[in-house]
C-alpha positions as CSV (number, residue, x, y, z in Angstrom):
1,X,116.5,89.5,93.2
2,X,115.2,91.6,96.2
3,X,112.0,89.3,98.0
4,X,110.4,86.2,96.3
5,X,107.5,85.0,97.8
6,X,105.3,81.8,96.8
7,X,102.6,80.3,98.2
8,X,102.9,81.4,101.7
9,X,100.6,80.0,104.1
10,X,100.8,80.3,108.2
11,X,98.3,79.3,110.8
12,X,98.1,79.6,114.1
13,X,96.3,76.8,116.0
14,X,93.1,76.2,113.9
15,X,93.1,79.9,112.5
16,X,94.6,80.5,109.0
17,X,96.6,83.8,108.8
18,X,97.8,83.8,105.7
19,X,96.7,81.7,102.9
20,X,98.7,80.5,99.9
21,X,100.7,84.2,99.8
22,X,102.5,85.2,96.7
23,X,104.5,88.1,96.0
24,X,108.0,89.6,94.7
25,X,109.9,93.1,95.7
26,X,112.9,93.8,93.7
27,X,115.8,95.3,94.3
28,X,115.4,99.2,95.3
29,X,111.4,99.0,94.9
30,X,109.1,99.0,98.1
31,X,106.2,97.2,98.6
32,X,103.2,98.6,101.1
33,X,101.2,95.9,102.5
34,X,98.2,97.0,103.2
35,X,94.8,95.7,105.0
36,X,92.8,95.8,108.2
37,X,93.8,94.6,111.7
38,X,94.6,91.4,111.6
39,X,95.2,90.4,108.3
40,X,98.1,89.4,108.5
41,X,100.2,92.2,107.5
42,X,102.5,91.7,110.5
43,X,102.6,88.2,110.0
44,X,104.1,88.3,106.9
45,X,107.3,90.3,107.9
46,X,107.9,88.2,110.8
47,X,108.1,85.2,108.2
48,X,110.6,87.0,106.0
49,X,112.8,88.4,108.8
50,X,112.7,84.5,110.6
51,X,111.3,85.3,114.2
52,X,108.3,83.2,113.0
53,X,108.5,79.8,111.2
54,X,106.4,78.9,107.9
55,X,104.0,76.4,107.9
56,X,104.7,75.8,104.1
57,X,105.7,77.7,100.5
58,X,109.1,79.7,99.5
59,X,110.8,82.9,100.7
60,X,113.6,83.6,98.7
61,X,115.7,86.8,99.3
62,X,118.8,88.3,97.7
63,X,120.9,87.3,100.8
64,X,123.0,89.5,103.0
65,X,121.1,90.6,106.4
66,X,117.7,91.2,107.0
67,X,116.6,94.6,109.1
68,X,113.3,94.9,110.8
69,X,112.2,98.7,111.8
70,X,109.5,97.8,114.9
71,X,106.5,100.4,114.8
72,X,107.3,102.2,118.6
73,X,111.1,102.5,117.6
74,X,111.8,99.9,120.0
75,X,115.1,101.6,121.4
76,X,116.8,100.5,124.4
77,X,116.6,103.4,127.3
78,X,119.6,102.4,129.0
79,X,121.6,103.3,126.1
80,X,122.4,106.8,124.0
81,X,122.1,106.9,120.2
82,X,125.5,105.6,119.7
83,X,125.2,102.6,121.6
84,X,121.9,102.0,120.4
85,X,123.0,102.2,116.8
86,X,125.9,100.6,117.5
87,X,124.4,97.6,119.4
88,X,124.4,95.1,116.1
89,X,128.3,96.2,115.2
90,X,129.4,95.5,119.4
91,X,126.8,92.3,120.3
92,X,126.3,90.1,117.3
93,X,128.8,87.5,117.2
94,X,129.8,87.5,114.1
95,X,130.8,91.3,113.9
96,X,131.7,91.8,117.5
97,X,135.8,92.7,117.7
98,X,135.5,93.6,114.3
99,X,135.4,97.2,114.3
100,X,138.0,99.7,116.5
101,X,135.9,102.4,118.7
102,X,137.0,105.2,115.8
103,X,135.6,102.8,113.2
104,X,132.2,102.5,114.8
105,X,132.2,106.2,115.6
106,X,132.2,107.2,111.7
107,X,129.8,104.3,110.6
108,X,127.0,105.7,113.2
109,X,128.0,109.5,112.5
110,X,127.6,108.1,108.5
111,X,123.9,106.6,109.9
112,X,122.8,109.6,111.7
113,X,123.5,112.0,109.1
114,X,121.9,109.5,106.4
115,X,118.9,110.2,108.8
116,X,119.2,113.8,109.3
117,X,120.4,113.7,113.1
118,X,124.2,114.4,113.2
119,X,125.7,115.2,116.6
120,X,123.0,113.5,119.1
121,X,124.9,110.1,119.6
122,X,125.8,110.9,123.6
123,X,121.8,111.6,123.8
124,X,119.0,108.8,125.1
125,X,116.2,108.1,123.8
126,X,113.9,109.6,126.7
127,X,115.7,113.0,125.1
128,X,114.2,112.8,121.5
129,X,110.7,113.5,120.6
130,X,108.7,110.4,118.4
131,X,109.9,111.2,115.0
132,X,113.4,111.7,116.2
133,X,113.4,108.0,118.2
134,X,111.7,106.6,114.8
135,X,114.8,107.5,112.5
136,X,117.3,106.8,115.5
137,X,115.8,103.2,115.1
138,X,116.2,103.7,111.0
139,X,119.9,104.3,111.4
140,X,120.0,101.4,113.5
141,X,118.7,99.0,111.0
142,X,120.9,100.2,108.2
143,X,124.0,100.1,110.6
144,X,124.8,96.4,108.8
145,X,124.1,97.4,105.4
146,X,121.1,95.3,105.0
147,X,119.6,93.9,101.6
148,X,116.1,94.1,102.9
149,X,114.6,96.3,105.0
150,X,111.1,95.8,106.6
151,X,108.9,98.6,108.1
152,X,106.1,97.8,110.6
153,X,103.4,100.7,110.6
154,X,106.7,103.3,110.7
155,X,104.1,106.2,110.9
156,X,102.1,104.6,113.7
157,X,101.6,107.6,116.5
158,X,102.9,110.6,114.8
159,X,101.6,114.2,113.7
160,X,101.0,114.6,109.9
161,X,104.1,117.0,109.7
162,X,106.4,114.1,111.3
163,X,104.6,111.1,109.1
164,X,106.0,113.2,106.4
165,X,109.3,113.7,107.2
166,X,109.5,109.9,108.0
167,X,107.8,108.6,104.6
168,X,110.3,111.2,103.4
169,X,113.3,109.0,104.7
170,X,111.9,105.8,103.7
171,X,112.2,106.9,100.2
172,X,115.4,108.5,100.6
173,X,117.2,105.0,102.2
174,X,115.7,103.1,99.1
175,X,117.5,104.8,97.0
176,X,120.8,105.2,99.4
177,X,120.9,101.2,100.2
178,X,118.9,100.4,96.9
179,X,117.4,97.9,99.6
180,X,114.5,95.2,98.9
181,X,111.9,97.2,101.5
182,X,108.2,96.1,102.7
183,X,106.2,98.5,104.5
184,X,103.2,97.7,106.3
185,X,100.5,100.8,107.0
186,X,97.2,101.6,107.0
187,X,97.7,104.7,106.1
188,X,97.4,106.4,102.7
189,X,100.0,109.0,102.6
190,X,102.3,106.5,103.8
191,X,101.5,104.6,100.5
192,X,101.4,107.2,98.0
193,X,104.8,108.8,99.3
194,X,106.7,105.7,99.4
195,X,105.3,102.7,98.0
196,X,106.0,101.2,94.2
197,X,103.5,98.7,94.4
198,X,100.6,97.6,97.2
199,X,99.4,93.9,98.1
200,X,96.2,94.0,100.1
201,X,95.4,91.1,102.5
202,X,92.0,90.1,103.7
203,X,91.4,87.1,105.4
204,X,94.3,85.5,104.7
205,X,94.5,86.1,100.9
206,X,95.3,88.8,98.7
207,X,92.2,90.8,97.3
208,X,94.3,93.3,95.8
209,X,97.8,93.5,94.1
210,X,98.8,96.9,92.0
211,X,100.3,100.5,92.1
212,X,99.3,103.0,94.7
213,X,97.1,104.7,91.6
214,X,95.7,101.7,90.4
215,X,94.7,100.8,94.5
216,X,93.3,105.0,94.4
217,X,91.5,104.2,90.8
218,X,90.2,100.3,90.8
219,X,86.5,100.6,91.3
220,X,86.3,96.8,93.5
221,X,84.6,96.4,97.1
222,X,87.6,96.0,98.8
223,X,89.8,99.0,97.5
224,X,86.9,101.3,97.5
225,X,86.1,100.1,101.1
226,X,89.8,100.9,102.2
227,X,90.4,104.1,100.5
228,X,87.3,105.7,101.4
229,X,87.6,104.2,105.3
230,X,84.1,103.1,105.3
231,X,82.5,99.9,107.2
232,X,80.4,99.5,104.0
233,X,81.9,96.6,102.3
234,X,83.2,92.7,102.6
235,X,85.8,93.4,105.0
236,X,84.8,92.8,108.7
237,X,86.8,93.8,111.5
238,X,87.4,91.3,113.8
């Protein structure tokens, strides 16, 4: 079943950030959301992954846990890569006790060589450059075996080469966890690389819902406006 949304709508105080929202993402697909600054994109995983509370319509997802990928990593620097990784498996109450110290030390070796990183767990995170801290924090999120996976703006501050080999990864743990994924970007190589379908928000409503060709190929204000980057058009930044 992946993610069902249906009429989705979320305000805050007397602004409306997201306005009657509908959407699915199967099983094993990904879904780019797409948009300017403030349109909610954000918003929208929040929703799904419960930090922030609906104010009315349906999400309905496949079960099983929910992992959020934050856009600076979002690592702890007290801890090394195992710990780190680890954290969900020690802390959460309802796993903590549950796995010996040899148990946990093959499930984050598994992660970290799912990521391309084996051998770094004793290292901190003040040790590993940006794209190296960004799948550390991928490895985490997979360390529970999650149904859904939700990417916010994984790309943010990194060098073509390393935007790359991340989109690379995103691709590569669809099809290892066959995960229910949303990633939100602005940026286009991030959605031809990876996505399998793109929902663009504007103003709190969808104004675009289709493949990443279709997004490249549909001739409509708003897609022409955001593929060619240009101020020239109906979307106003804020």
């Amino acid at each position: 079943m992946g993610i069902q949304v249906k009429n989705l709508v979320k305000t805050f105080g007397k602004k409306i950030i997201l306005d009657n929202i509908s959407f699915n993402v199967d099983d094993g697909k990904i879904l780019s959301i797409v948009g300017f600054s403030g349109s909610g994109k954000s918003t929208v995983l929040k929703l799904i992954s419960g930090l922030v509370e609906k104010d009315s319509g349906e999400i309905i997802t496949t079960g099983g846990d929910v992992a959020m990928v934050f856009q600076y990593s979002a690592l702890f620097d007290s801890l090394n890569v195992f710990d780190n990784i680890s954290f969900a498996l020690q802390e959460r109450k309802d796993l903590r006790g549950k796995y010996t110290k040899k148990e946990l030390e093959k499930i984050v070796a598994e992660k970290l060589e799912l990521v391309g990183l084996s051998g770094i767990e004793e290292k901190f995170p003040s040790e590993l450059s940006g794209g190296m801290q960004k799948r550390v924090s991928f490895a985490r999120a997979i360390v529970t075996e999650p149904k859904i996976i939700l990417y916010d703006e994984p790309t943010a501050g990194l060098d073509p080469i390393s935007s790359t080999l991340i989109e690379d990864y995103i691709v590569r743990l669809k099809n290892e966890t066959h995960a229910a994924s949303i990633v939100v970007t602005h940026q286009m190589s991030t959605i031809r690389r990876t996505a399998d379908s793109v929902l663009m928000l504007y103003n709190g409503h969808a104004v675009f819902e289709g493949s990443p060709d279709e997004l490249c190929r549909e001739e409509t204000p708003y897609t022409r406006q955001f593929v060619e980057a240009t101020l020239d058009g109906p979307m106003k930044m804020n």
